[in-house]
KEVOTOR-361174 format. One record per residue (C-alpha): residue in one letter; x, y, z; residue number from 1. Coordinates in nm, 3 decimals. Each point is the difference from the previous one (the first is absolute). Example, Ala and Ser with C-alpha at 12.3 -4.5 7.8 and 13.67 -1.06 7.14 Angstrom:
[node "A" [1.230 -0.450 0.780] 1]
[node "S" [0.137 0.344 -0.066] 2]
% end
This chain:
[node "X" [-0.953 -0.064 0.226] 1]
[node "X" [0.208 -0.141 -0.272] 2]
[node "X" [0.309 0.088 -0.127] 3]
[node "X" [0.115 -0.115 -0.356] 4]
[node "X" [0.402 0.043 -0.037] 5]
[node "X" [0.035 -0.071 -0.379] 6]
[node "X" [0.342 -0.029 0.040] 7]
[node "X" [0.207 -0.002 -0.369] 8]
[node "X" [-0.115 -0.343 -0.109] 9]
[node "X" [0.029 -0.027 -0.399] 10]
[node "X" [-0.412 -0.015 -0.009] 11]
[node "X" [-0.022 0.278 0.235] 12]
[node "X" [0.234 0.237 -0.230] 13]
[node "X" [-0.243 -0.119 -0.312] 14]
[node "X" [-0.333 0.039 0.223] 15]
[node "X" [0.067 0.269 0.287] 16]
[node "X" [-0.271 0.239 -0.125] 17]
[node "X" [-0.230 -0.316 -0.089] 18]
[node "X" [0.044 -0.100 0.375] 19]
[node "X" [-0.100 0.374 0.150] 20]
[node "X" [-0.310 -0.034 -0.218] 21]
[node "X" [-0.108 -0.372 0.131] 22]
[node "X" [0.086 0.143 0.340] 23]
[node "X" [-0.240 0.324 -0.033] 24]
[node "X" [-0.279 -0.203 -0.128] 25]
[node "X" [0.062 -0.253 0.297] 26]
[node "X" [-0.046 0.300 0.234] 27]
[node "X" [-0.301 0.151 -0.163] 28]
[node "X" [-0.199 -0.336 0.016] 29]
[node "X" [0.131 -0.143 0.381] 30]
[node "X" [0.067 0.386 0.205] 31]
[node "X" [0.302 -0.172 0.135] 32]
[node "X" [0.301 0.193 0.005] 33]
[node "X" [0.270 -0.131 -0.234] 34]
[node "X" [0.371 0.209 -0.088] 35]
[node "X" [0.161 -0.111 -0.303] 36]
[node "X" [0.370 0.060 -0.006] 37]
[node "X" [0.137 -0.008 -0.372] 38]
[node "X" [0.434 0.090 -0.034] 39]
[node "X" [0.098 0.332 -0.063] 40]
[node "X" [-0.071 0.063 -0.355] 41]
[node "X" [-0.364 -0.050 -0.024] 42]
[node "X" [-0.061 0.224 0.335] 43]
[node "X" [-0.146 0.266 -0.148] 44]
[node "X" [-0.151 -0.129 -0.264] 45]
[node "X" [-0.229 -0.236 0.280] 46]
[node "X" [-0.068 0.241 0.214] 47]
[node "X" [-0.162 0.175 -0.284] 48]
[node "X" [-0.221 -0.316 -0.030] 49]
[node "X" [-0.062 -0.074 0.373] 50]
[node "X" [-0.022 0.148 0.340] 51]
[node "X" [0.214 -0.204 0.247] 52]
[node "X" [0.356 -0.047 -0.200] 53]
[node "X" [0.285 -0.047 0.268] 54]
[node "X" [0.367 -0.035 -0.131] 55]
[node "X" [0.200 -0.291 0.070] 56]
[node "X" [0.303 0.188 0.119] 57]
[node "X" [0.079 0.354 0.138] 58]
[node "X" [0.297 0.159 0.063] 59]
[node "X" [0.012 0.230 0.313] 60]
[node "X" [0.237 0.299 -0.173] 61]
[node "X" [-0.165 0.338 -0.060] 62]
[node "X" [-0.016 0.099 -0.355] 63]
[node "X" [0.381 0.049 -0.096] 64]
[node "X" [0.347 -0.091 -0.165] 65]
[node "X" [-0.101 -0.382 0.120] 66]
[node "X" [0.010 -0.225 -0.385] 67]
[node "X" [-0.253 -0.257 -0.003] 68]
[node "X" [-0.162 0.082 0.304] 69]
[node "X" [-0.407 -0.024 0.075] 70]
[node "X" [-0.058 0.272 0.199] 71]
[node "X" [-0.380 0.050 0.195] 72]
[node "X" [-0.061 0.313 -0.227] 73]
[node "X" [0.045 -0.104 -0.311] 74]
[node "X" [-0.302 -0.319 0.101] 75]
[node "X" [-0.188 0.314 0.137] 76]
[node "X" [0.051 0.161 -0.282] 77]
[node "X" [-0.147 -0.318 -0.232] 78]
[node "X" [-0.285 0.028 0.256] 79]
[node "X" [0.127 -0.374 0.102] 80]
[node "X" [-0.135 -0.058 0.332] 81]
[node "X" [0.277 -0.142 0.221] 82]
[node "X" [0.238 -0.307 -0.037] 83]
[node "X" [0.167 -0.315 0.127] 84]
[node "X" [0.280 0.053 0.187] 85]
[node "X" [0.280 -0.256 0.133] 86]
[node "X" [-0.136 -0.310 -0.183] 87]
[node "X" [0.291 -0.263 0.011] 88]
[node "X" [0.076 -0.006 -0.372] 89]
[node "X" [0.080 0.395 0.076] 90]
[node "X" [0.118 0.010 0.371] 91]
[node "X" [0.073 0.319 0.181] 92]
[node "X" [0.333 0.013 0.205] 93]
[node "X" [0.022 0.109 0.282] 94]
[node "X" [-0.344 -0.004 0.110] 95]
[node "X" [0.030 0.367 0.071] 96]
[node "X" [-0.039 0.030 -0.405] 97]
[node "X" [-0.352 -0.121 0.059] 98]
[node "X" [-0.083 0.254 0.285] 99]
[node "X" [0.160 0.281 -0.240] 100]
[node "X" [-0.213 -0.146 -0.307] 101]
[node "X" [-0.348 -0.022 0.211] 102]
[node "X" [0.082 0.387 0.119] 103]
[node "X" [0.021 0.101 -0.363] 104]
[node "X" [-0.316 -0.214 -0.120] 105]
[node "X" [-0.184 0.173 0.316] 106]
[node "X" [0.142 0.348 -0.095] 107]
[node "X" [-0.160 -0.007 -0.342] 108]
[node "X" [-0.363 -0.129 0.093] 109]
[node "X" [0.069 -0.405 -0.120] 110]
[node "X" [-0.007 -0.335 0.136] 111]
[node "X" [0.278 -0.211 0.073] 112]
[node "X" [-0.026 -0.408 0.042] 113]
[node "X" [0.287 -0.129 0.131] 114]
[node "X" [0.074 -0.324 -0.011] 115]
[node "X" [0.182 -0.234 0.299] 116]
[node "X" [0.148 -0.326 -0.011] 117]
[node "X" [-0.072 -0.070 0.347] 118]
[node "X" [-0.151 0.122 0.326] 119]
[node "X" [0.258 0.140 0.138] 120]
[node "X" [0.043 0.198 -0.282] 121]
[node "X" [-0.353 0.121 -0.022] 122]
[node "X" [0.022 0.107 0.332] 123]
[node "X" [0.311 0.246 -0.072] 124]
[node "X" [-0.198 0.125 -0.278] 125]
[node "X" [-0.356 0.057 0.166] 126]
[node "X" [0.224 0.237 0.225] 127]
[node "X" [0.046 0.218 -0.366] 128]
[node "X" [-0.378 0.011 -0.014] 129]
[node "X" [-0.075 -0.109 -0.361] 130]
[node "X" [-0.299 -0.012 -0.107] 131]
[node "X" [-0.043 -0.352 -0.039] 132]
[node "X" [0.230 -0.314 0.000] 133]
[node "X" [0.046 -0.316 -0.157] 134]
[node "X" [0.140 -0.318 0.169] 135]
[node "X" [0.213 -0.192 -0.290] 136]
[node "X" [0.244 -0.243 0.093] 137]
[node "X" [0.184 0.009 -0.302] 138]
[node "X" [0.040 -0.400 -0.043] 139]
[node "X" [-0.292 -0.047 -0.054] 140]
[node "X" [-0.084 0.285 -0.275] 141]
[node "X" [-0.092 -0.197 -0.369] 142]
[node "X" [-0.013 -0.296 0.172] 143]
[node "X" [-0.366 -0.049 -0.015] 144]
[node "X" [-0.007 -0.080 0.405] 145]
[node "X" [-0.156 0.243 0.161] 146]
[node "X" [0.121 0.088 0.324] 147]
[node "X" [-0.330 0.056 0.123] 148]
[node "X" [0.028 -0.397 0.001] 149]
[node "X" [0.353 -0.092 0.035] 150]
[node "X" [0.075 0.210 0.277] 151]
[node "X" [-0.333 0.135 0.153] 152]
[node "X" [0.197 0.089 0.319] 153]
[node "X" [0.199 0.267 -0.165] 154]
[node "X" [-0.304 0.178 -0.113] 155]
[node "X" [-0.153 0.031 0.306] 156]
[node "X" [0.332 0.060 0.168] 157]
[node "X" [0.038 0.286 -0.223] 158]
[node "X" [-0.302 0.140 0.092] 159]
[node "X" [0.045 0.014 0.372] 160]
[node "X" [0.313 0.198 -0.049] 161]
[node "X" [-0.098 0.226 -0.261] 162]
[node "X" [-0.344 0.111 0.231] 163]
[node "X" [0.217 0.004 0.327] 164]
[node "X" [0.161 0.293 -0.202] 165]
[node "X" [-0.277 0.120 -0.175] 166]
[node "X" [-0.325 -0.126 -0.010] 167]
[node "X" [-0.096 0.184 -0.277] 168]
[node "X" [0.203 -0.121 -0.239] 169]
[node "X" [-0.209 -0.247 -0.266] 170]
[node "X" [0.203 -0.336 -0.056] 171]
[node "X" [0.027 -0.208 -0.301] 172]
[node "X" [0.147 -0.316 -0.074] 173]
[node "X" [0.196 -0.065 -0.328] 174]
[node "X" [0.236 -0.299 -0.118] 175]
[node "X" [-0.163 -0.309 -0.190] 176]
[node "X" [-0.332 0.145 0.004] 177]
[node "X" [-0.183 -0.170 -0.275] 178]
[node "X" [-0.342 -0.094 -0.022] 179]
[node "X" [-0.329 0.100 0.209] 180]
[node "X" [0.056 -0.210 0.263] 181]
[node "X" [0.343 0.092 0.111] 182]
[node "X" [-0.184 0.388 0.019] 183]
[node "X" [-0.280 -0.158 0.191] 184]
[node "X" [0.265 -0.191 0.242] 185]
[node "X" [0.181 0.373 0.026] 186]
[node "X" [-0.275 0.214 0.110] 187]
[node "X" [-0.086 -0.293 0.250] 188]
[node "X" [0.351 0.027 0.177] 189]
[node "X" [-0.092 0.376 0.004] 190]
[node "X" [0.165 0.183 -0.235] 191]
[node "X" [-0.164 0.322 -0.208] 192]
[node "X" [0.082 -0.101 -0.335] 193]
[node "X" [0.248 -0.196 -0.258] 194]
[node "X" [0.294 0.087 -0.220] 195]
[node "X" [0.064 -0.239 -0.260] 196]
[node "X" [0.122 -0.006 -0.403] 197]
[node "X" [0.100 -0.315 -0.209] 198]
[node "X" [-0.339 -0.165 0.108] 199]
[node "X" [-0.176 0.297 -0.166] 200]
[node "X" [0.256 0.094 -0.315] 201]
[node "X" [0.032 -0.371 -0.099] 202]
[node "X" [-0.337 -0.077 0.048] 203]
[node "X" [-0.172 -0.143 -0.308] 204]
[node "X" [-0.366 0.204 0.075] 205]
[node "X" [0.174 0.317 0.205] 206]
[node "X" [-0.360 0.138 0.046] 207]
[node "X" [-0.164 -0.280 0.128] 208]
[node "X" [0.303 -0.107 0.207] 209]
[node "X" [-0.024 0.379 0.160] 210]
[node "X" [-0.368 -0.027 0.024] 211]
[node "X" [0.014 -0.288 0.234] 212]
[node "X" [0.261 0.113 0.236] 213]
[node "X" [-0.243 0.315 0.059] 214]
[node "X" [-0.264 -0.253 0.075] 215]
[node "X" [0.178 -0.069 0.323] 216]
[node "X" [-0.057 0.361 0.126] 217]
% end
């Protein structure tokens, strides 16, 4: 599995849609399972275009007098299929926000991937039962090291915890993951998948930069 968080780069506000198309042709040819997450405004307009659209932020208020919220019906309603939740450049405080935010997902049929800076903090949220999560330890996200290979230990750390919760919880590993070989180093340690962004956005042939990383799977 990959996810793709487009985050609001410049290119990624002139090519969102663009990107959702490599990524759907990427699928068709390699079967692996890839989820694109554009920003808000071109939701709808990518889910229209591809199957596995996740949002990169959800808010965990019922539909209501709540300005500028995200809440998990109006993504069901863009037939958006889940979202990140708790990535560090959008922290949830306190953590109960995240156990409140992964109910709501749940209630309305979507995904949640929540992200953790740490073991210990995957372990407090494998006891919220997402449906997956994503070890990123946020000094290391853009940097181009992956922690797959500057801190191995935490990955596989993570994973202990998160199983002795839940085993059936699918991992991934995000943070400086940026070419084939960091994926191929991942999925080695043990983990289910990768989360990644700039190395895809910025990348000068997106397609053939995507097309590799499915390679490894």
């Amino acid at each position: 599995m990959i996810v793709l968080n487009l985050k609001t780069y410049d290119r990624t506000l002139e090519k969102a849609l663009y990107f959702t198309d490599i990524v759907s042709e990427v699928v068709a040819e390699t079967g692996v399972r890839i989820v694109i997450c554009p920003p808000a405004p071109f939701l709808s307009d990518a889910a229209e275009r591809f199957s596995d659209v996740f949002a990169q932020h959800v808010d965990a208020e019922s539909p209501g007098a709540f300005t500028g919220s995200v809440p998990a019906e109006l993504l069901k309603r863009m037939k958006v299929k889940g979202s990140i939740v708790n990535h560090s450049e959008k922290k949830l405080r306190p953590h109960d926000k995240i156990k409140a935010t992964i109910e709501r997902l749940h209630q309305n049929a979507l995904e949640g991937l929540v992200c953790a800076e740490s073991a210990k903090e995957a372990e407090l949220v494998a006891s919220f039962h997402p449906t997956y999560i994503a070890i990123e330890p946020p000094e290391l996200i853009g940097s181009g090291v992956s922690v797959s290979n500057a801190k191995p230990e935490i990955v596989t750390e993570t994973i202990k915890k998160i199983k002795a919760v839940n085993d059936m919880i699918p991992v991934l590993c995000g943070a400086g993951v940026s070419n084939a070989e960091d994926v191929k180093k991942a999925l080695g340690l043990g983990v289910d998948g990768i989360l990644l962004a700039s190395a895809f956005v910025k990348a000068e042939d997106p397609k053939k930069f995507l097309s590799g990383l499915a390679e490894m799977f």
